[in-house]
Structures are given as C-alpha cells and as structure tokens.
N, C-alpha and C positions, 0 to 999 in steps of 0.2 A: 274565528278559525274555521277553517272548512274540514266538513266532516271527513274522518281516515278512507281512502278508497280500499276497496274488497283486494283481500289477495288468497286469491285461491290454492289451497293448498289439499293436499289426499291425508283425512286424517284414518288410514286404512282403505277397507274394500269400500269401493263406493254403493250408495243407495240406489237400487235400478238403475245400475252403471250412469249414476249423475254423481261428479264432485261437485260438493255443495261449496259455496264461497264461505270463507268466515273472516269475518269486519278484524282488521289489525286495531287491537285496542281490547279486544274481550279477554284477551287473556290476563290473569291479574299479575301484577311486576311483581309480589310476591313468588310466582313460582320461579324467576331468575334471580331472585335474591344469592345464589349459592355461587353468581358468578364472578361477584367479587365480595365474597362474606370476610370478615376479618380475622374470624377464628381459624377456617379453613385457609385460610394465605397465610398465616402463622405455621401452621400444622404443614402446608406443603413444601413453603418456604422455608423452613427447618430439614425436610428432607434432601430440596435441592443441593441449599448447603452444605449439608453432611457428603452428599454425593459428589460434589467441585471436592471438597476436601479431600474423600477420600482417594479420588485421583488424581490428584496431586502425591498423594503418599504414598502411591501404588506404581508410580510412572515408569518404575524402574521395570515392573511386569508388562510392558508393550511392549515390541520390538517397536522402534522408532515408522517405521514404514511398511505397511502390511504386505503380505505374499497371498493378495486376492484375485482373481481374474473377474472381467465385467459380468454382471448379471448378478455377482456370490448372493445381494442382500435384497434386491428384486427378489428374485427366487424364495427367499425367507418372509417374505411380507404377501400379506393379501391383496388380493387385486383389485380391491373398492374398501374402502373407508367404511369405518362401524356406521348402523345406520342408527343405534340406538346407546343410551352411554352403556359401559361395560364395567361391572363391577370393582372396584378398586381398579378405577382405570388408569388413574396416575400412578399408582404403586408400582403397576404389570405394566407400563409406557416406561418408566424407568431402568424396571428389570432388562427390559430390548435393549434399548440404551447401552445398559451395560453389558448384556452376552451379545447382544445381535451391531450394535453401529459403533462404539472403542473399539473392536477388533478389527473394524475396516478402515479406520480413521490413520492418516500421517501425523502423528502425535507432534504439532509444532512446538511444545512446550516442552518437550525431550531434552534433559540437557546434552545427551545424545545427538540432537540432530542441528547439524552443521551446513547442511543445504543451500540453506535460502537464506537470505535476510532475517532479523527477527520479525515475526510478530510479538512483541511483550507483552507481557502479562502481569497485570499485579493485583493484589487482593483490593486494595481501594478503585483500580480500575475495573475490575469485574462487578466489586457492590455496587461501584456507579454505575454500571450500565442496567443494573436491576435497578437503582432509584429512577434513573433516567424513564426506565421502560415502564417503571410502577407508576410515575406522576402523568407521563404522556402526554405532552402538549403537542403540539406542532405550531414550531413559530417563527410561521412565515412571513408576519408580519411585524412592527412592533405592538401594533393595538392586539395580537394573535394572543401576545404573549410578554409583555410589555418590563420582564423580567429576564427573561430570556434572552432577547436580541440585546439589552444592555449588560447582562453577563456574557454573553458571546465579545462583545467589543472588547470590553475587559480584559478577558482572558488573549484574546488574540494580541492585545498591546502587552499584556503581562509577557505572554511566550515567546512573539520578537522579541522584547529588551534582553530576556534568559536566553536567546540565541544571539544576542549580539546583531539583531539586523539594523540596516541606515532608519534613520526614525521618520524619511520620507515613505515609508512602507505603511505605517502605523497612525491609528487614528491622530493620536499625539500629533504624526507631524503629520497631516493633512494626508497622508494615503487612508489605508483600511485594512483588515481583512477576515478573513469569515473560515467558516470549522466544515467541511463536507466529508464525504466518503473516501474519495481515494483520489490519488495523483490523475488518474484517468480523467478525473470530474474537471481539476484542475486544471488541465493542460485545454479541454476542450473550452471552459470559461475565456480562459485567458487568449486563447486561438481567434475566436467567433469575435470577442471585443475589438483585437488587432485587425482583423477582417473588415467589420465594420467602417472602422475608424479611418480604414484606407480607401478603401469603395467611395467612405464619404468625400474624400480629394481626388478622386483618377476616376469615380463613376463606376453603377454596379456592373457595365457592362463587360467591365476589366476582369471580371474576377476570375478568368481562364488563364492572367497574365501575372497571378498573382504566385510566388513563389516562396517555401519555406526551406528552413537551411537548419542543416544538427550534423555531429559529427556520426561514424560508423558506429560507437559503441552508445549510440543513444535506443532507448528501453523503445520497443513496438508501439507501445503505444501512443508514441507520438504520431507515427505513421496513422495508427486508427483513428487518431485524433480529426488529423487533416484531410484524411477522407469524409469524413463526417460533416465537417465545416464546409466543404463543397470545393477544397483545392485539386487543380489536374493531378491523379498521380504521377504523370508526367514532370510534373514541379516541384519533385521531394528532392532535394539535395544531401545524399548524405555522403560526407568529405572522411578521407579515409585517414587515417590515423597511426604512430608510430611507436613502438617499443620507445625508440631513443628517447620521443616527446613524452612517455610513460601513458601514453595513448591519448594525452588530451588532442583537442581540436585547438588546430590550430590557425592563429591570424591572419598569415600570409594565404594560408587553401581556404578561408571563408570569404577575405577579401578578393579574390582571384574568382573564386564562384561566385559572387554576388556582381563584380564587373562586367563577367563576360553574360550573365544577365542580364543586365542590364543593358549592353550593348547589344545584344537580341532583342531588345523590347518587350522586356520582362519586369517585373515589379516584386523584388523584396520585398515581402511582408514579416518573415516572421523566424527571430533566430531563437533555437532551442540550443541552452546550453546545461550543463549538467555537473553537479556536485557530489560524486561519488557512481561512478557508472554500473550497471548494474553486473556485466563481465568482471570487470577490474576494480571499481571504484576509483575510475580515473575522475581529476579536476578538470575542468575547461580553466581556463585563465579568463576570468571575467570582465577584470578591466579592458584589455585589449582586444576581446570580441566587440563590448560596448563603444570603444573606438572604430571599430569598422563597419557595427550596424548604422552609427546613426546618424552618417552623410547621408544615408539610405531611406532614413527614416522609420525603419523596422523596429519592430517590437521585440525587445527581449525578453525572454525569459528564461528564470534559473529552475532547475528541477536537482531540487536535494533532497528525495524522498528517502535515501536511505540515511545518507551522511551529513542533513540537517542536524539530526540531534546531538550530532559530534559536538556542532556548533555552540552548545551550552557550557564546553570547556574553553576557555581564553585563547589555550594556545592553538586554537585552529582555527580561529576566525579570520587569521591573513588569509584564507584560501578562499573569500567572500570579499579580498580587495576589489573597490569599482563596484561594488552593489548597489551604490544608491542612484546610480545612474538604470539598473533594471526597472522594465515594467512592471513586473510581478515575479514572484520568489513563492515556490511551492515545497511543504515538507510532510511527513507522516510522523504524526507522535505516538501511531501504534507499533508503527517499527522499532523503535530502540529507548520511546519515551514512558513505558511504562500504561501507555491509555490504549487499551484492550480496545479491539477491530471493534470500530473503524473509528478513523481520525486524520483526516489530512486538513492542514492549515493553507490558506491561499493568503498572501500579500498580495496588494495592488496599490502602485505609486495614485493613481488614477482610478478612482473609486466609479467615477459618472461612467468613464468608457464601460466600465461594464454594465450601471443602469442603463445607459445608452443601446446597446446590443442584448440584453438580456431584460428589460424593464417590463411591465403591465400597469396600466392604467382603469382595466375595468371597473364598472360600479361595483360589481357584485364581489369585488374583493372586501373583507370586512373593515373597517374601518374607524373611528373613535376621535370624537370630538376633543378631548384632552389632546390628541397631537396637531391638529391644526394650528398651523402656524408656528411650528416646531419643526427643525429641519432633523427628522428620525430617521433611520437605518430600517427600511424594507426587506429584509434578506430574499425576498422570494423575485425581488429585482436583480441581485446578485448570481441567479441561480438557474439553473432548465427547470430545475423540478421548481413546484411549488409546497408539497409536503416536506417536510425539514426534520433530522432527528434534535434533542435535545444535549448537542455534543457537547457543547458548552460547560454542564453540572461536571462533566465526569473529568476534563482538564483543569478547571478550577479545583474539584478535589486534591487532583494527581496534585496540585503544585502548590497547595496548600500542605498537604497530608508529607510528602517528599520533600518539600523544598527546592531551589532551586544546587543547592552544594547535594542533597540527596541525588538529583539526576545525575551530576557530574561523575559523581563516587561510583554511581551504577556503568553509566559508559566509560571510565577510565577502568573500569575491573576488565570489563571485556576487552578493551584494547591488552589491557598487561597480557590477558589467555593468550592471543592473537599473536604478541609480541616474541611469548614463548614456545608456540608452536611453529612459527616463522624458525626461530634459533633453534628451534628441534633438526625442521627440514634440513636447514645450512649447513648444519653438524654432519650430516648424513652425504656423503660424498656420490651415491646414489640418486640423488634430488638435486632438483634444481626449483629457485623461487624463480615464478614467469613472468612477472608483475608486481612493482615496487609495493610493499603494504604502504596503505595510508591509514588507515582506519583498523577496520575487526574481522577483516576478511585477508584470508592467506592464499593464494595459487601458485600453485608450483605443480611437478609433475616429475614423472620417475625419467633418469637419461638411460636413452636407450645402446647399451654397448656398441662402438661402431661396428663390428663382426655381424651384429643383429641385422643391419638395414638403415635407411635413411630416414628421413622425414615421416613419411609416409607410415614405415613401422613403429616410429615411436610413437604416433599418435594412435595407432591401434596396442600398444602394448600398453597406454595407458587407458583408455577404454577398457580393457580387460582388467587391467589395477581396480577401476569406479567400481566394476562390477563385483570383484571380490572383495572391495572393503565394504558394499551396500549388501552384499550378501549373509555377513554374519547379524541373526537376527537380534542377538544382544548388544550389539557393536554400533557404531556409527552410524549416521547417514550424511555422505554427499552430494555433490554436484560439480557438473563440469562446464566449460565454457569452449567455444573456439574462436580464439583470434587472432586473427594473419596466420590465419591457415595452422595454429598449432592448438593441440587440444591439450587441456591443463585443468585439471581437481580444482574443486573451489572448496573449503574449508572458513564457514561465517562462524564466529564467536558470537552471542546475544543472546540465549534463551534465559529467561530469567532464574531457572534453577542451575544452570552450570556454575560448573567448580573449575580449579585448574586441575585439578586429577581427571576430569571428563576431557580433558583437550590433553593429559599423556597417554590417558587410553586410548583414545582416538589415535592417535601418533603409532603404540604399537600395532594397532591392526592394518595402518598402512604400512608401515613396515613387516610386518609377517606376511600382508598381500603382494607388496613388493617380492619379495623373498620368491613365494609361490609362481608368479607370472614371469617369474625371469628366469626358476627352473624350465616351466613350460614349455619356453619360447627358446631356451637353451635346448632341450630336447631336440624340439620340434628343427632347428637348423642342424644341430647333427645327425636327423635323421633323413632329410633332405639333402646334405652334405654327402 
C-alpha cells in the first residue's frame, strides 16, 4: 500500500508563517471514537425520540402554517458554522430546533392541514428511516449490498400485488420495479428510456421531431421532466380538458394531436397519463389512451402519485382498467402509504429499456465473483444517480408492521372524512362542489350572489374566502386551484393524525369566513351602488 499523502492543514498560528504539513494517519482513531460511540447514540437517541414524541403531542400548539416573512431565521443564526465543537452541543442544536426552526416550519402533520396531499407519517415509518440511516449502505449494486437489492425486489412485487397492478409490471411476471425519491425521478427514468428506445428506430437525428403528449391538468413536472431529456418545448402537447369529462384526457383530443403530428412529420414519443390529478384528482381512462398511443408506438405512462395508494382498496382498481398494456406505472407510498419522505415506487413492463438508456459498464464499478454468471438486478443501471438510499427496510417494515387490510383501514378512514365534508359543502346552499370527489380530496367554492358580479368576481370573492380561512392561526390550512378559468378551495383529507371533528372544524371556519367575505363584498357594492 502506498504511503498516505501529506495534507496540510493550520493546526493554529503557524511557525514563522510556515503551515507545517501533517501525514493523515498520525492522528490515533481513538480520538474519533465518540463519533459513533454506542453509549452516546443510546443517550442522544433517547433524546431525539423524546423530542419526535413530544411533538407529536404538542401539534395542536403550531398554527398549522407560520406568519414569517424571508430572512426571519437567517437573521437568528450565525453567519459561519462553529469552528470548534460547543459545549453540550447537541442539547443547544435541539433547543434551536425547537424555539428557533418549529415556529418557521408548515407543520405537514397538522391534522389541521388540508392543503396539499399527504405526506404520511407513521411511527414504524419514521424508526425506519433511522434504522435505514443507522445501518447506511448504499446499494447500488447487488455485490454493493447484496441484501438490499433482493429486499428492494421483494417489496416492489409485495406493493404491486397490495395495489392490484397487471403482474407484467412485476418481477413475478417478467417487468420489475425499483424504490427512488420522488415522481420527478420517476417520470425522467421512464422519459430518457422511451427516448432512447425511439431514436433507436427513426435515428438520433430526430430527436427535434420527437413529441410528448399529457392532458391540461397534468403536474409541472412532467414539463421539467421533458426539458431535461432534450424534448423541443415546442413539442409539449397539452390537450385541454372538461368539467363534463370530470377533466379527464380525453381519446378523441389525444388521438386528434398525435395525427395531426404526425401528419407534420412529427414523432410521438411519449404519452403521460394520470391517476388522480393533482387540481382535481381527475382519471385519465387508460385503456383507451393505450389504444390510441400504440399504432404510434409511444410510451405510456401512468403517474398515480397521489391516488396509487387508493389502489390497495378493491374497489378502485377499475380505474387502472388497460394497465397492463402501460409501460411504466409510477406511485408515492410516502403520500398516503404510511412510509415517511421519501418513497416513490417505479413499474416498468420492460426492465432492459431502462438498463439500456440509463446502464454503466465501467471496471471500477465494484463487483463480486459470487454473481457471475447470475442474471442480478444492478439498480444503479435503473437509475441517473448511482448512490442509492436504503428505501427498501423501511416499506418492508411499513407492510409487515400494517399489513396490507392495516393500509386499507387507514385510506378508507380519510376518504369517509372527505366524504363528510363533501355532504357538509352540499348541505350548504351557499357552496357549490367544483369537481366530482373521487378519492380524499373535496373542491368546491362559495357562489357568488348574482347582484355581486360575474365570473370574474366569484373567483376574487373566493380568493378572499382562502385567505380568511388560512388566516385563523388555530384553524385550518388550504389550498386553491384554478381550472377553466374558475378558482376553487382544495380541501385534502390524509394527515395521519386527523380525526373527523378536524374536518367539521374546518368546515365551520369556512363557513364563518364565508359569512364574513360576503358581508364585505355586500358592503363594498352598496357602497359603490
């Protein structure tokens, strides 16, 4: 072995302004012992714990979304990092924590907050991400980790079957699929593959002629996606969408843009279709997109990042008729499954297409004579990155520890909330629902008196509603959406601590804000009158 090269370092003022070099290796591993000492991860790991716990039991003292302006926590911290450790530093890093970065935090765990989508949370999903982070692998390869990539399969064929997906997805039936960060990872994988795979027939010269297709209510970042993969912006097709259809995309306006594509001398590559959208939680109808993509040739793909986990109850699975004809099928189990950020599952009918577009052959990759001659699962072929977290432990817990009727019970609780806060709105002859529920998520919005104004004013009189219900700091928090030009409250069901008394309180403070914006606005036209 060759001797350690010098690295110079200032251990203080230097000797007649000379830093002396000092050899890596003199110093003895004893004095790092304390960096991963056992008693001391017992003693801090006890406090962490106590700490998650206690707020958790405290959640009810946040306002769900803080009243900070930029700079608040800048401002509160120093401007360069300790140079030397600081006295019960963990203790006082904690204490911040909790006076100086809770108070600036949008508390996603609020059963208060109705916003967004869930991120769920659950105590076996949280310990695992600590077992996860304490064991530390990274396994990129199988020789990496040769535990790992065969619990990674595992689980992803255990979670298709508990979703009900076609078992062409699944190792089982000759697909695959793999555990990454987030739909974004997802959508680019499966983008670059389809890419690929058609360049390889029409030539890379084409790839200016290469064109993708999603309806109006599909999530941004498909767009980022296809920028990324090297598509013209020019070539983003997105087909507009209808109250009547309940905003799915529809057959006749994809087949219709994919022809006259084509009749330009244009090349479909790539349809994005979508299970639960993130405005409405609208369906696409999958089987008859899969009928118009694939004269075409094109790649499909389903994106059910929120309303895949629905998919673990029976009776939603018709809305996944025609799946086994998709390329790939992308979901998030940290949305509504229980497995604590991050977790997104990727299907691929066609496992090679993405070795193919995403592969590495280097030496210097590690490697291990026990797998030769073994046809093993590489993930880091699968993937852009080649560091990998250990996602795998923490879904395996989830669905050992839950079960799979345990998931069910958890996403049928949030839909019944949903269901009764829907039957709240309807009740109310001042609301209207804007968007069929399908799932856990309610939109509707206040009608605006016709004396008040048209269009135009209801959707400012609801604006004014958002604000007054996100205004009470004990109360609620939403979110809004606008589409076909109409603005409408979005109210998600899913945080793991809500109850159905958090979704009638919610209800009166829209109703009292109601109340208040249509004094206002009442005012404000007879005084103008």
């Amino acid at each position: 072995m060759a001797p350690p090269s010098p690295c110079y370092i200032n251990n203080g003022a230097p000797q007649n302004g000379v830093v002396l070099p000092v050899e890596m290796g003199t110093v003895s591993p004893q004095d790092y012992s304390h960096l991963l000492d056992p008693d001391e991860f017992r003693r801090q790991g006890h406090q962490v714990i106590n700490f998650i716990a206690d707020y958790y039991a405290r959640m009810g003292d946040y306002p769900v979304h803080p009243s900070v302006s930029p700079g608040f926590l800048r401002r509160q911290l120093p401007a360069d990092a300790p140079s030397h450790t600081e006295l019960d530093a963990f203790d006082a890093a904690l204490r911040d924590v909790r006076n100086l970065i809770l108070p600036g935090l949008t508390h996603w765990q609020s059963p208060r907050h109705f916003a967004h989508f869930p991120a769920s949370s659950s105590t076996v999903g949280a310990l695992a991400e600590a077992l996860t982070a304490g064991i530390n692998v990274v396994p990129f390869t199988w020789a990496a980790s040769p535990a790992a990539t065969e619990l990674e399969m595992v689980v992803v064929d255990w979670l298709g079957k508990a979703l009900h997906l076609p078992e062409n997805l699944m190792f089982c039936g000759g697909g695959g699929g793999t555990l990454l960060g987030t739909t974004c990872e997802a959508i680019l994988r499966a983008l670059v593959a389809a890419r690929d795979r058609k360049l390889a027939d029409i030539g890379s010269g084409r790839i200016g002629d290469l064109v993708v297709y999603c309806s109006y209510q599909t999530h941004f970042a498909f767009r980022k996606a296809a920028h990324i993969a090297g598509i013209h912006r020019d070539n983003f097709r997105e087909i507009a969408t209808y109250r009547d259809d309940m905003f799915a995309l529809s057959p006749a306006g994809l087949h219709a843009a994919m022809q006259a594509d084509v009749d330009a001398g244009l090349v479909p590559l790539f349809l994005f279709a979508t299970v639960g959208t993130t405005q409405t939680t609208a369906v696409d109808p999958i089987r008859e997109l899969c009928g118009v993509a694939a004269p075409h040739g094109a790649w499909v793909h389903v994106d059910a990042a929120y309303a895949g986990s629905a998919l673990v109850c029976p009776e939603f699975c018709h809305l996944i008729d025609g799946a086994e004809a998709v390329d790939s099928f992308s979901m998030n189990a940290h949305k509504w499954l229980l497995a604590n950020n991050d977790c997104c599952a990727l299907w691929v009918r066609k496992p090679s297409l993405l070795v193919a577009a995403l592969g590495t052959e280097q030496e210097y990759i590690l490697k291990d004579a026990a797998a030769e001659g073994h046809d093993v699962v590489d993930y880091k072929d699968w993937s852009v990155t080649l560091t990998r977290r250990f996602r795998e432990l923490k879904v395996w817990l989830m669905l050992r520890c839950y079960g799979v009727e345990g998931l069910r019970a958890h996403v049928r609780a949030h839909m019944r909330m949903a269901a009764s806060f829907e039957s709240m709105v309807k009740a109310d002859a001042r609301f209207e629902v804007t968007a069929t529920r399908q799932f856990a998520l309610v939109c509707f919005r206040l009608r605006l008196p016709e004396k008040l104004g048209g269009e135009k004013s209801a959707n400012e009189l609801n604006r004014r509603l958002l604000e007054e219900v996100n205004a009470t700091g004990s109360g609620p928090y939403m979110s809004s959406a606008m589409v076909s030009g109409v603005y409408m409250l979005r109210c998600a069901v899913g945080s793991t601590l809500k109850e159905e008394r958090h979704v009638h309180e919610a209800w009166k403070v829209v109703q009292d804000g109601a109340a208040s914006v249509l004094r206002k606005m009442e005012r404000t036209y007879i005084a103008v009158d």
